[in-house]
C-alpha positions, 0 to 999 in steps of 0.5 A, a space after each residue: 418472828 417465828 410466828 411468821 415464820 410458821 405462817 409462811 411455812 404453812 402457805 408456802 406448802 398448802 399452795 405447793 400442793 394446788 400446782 399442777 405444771 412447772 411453769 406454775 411451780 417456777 412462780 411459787 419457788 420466787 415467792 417463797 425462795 426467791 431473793 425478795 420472799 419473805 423467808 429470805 427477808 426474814 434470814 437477811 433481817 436476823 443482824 438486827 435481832 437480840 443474840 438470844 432469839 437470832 439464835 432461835 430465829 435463825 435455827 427455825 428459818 433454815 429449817 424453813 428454808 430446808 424443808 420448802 426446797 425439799 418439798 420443791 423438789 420433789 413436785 418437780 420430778 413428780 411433775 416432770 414425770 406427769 409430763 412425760 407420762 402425758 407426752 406419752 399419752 399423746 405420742 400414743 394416741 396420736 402417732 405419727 408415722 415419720 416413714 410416710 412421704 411429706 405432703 405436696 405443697 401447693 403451687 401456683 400456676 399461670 392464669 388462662 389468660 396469661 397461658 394463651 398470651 404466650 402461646 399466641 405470641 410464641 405462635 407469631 414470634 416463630 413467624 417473625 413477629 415481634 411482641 410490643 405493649 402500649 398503655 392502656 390509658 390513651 388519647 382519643 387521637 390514637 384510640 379513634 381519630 388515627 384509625 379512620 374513626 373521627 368523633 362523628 363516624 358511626 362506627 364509635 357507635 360499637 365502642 361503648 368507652 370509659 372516658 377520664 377527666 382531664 384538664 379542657 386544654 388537654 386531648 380527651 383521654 380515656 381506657 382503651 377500647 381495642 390494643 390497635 392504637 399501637 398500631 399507630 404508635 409503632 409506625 410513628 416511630 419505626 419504618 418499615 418493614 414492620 410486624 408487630 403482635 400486640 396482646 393487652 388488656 381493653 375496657 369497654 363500658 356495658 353490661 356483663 354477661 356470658 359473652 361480654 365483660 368490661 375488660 377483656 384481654 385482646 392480641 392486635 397484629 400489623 404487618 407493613 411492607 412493600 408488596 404485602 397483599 391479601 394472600 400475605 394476609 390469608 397465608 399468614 392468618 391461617 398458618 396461625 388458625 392450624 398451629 393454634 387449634 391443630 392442623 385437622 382444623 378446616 379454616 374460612 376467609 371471607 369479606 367483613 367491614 372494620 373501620 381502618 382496614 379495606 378490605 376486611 374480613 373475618 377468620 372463621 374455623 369450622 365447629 370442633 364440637 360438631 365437625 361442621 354438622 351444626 350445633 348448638 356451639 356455633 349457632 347451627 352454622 357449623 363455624 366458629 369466628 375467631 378474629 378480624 382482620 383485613 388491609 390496613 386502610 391508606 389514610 391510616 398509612 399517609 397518618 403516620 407518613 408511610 406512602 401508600 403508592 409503596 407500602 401496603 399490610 395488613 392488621 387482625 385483632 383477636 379476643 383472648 377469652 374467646 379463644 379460651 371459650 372455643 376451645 374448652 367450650 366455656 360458656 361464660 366469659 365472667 369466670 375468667 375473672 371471678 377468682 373462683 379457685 375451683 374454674 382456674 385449677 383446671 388450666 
């Protein structure tokens, strides 16, 4: 027994001397102090040992014991003292200047996109527009046929569309391809007066490029009452051209063709890149188109049972990218929507 006793001194301080942290040292103090080393099994046995050598046994293993916590305490401070001559080391070499001011965190912002939205709506509300959105999964019905486009007019020739299965029984569904279907919704359930602004994303199915995308963001807008006319129209759609791109802006009306207005015509501003002298932006022209609109088409009334011997108004619908680009003078629509973190920090 006191053989084993030397064996587990000896181990027990030929491995105190190979620790270099406490966490290590925490470890050897279990085996060889804690409640199930062999010291401690050896001090716990020495009932069942003859008188003559418990005497010995137990006067050797308290030595033992004594000498390894001795020897456990003074790795400890010799080790706690490492550690805080390392610390030190490190606050040294790497200090830290708790005066200076934190650094800013990083926040986010609203999309381009999402900041015309508001800003062409805030525009329309002030003139006593309301804002309403529809879904962009319609039926042929409001998306087409509602709007003076059957399934044989030439003008869904413009309209490259993404259609949806459905059930043979159920009405041809599909992604919208413009936000006027709710022009349709709005009239059915509201008389008039009516002026509703409508902003919402669209889908069109054709290849992308700089100028075209399989999803763009559009703001449609319709006003029915009775004696509304054509000077309503311009009156109303140039007020917005001004406060939109200021008021130095020179706007132009002129006729244009869309299928459920009649007349139509286009809003065009003049050239902020070349005051009008012609360049590269606006195609040599000198303007810059930035909506369609015109006199909502009388079938398209009598469709939602509005008589067209009372009311009358006017619809205009805008691509939101394409303002962005004429305003910044963007020349690529994909960047929009090409999560590039670098494009979208400037707005």
């Amino acid at each position: 027994m006191l053989k084993k006793l030397d064996q587990t001194r000896s181990k027990a301080i030929d491995e105190l001397s190979s620790l270099s942290d406490l966490k290590g040292l925490e470890d050897w103090r279990i085996r060889h102090l804690g409640k199930k080393s062999a010291l401690t099994q050896i001090l716990r046995g020495l009932a069942a040992l003859p008188s003559e050598e418990r005497k010995a046994v137990g006067a050797s293993a308290n030595e033992v014991k004594a000498l390894l916590e001795r020897h456990y305490g003074e790795k400890k401070e010799t080790l706690k003292q490492e550690a805080y001559q390392d610390l030190e080391r490190t606050l040294t070499v790497e200090k830290i200047d708790v005066t200076l001011p934190g650094r800013p965190i990083s926040l986010g912002r609203l999309h381009p996109t999402t900041q015309i939205v508001r800003e062409i709506c805030d525009i329309f509300v002030a003139l006593g527009f309301q804002v309403v959105e529809g879904p962009e999964v319609e039926s042929d019905y409001y998306n087409f046929e509602a709007l003076n486009i059957p399934a044989d007019h030439p003008a869904r020739d413009m309209f490259s569309t993404f259609w949806i299965d459905t059930e043979i029984s159920e009405r041809p569904m599909l992604l919208r391809t413009h936000t006027s279907p709710m022009q349709i919704r709005v009239m059915e359930r509201t008389r008039p007066p009516v002026r509703v602004v409508v902003p919402g994303k669209c889908y069109r199915y054709e290849a992308t490029d700089a100028t075209h995308e399989s999803m763009f963001y559009q703001i449609e807008g319709l006003a029915v009452d009775e004696n509304i006319t054509l000077a309503d129209l311009k009156g109303t759609l140039f007020e917005f051209a001004k406060r939109l791109f200021g008021e130095e802006r020179k706007v132009r009306f002129r006729c244009d063709y869309f299928p459920f207005v009649e007349p139509g015509v286009e809003i065009a501003i003049d050239c902020f890149a070349c005051g009008g002298a012609g360049c590269r932006l606006c195609s040599g022209t000198g303007w810059l188109e930035i909506l369609g609109a015109g006199m909502v088409h009388p079938d398209v009334l009598r469709r939602v049972n509005y008589d067209p011997d009372v009311y009358t108004g006017f619809a205009f619908g805008l691509g939101l990218e394409r303002i962005l680009m004429l305003r910044y003078g963007i020349d690529d629509i994909r960047l929009f929507y090409s999560n590039d973190i670098r494009f979208l920090r400037q707005f």
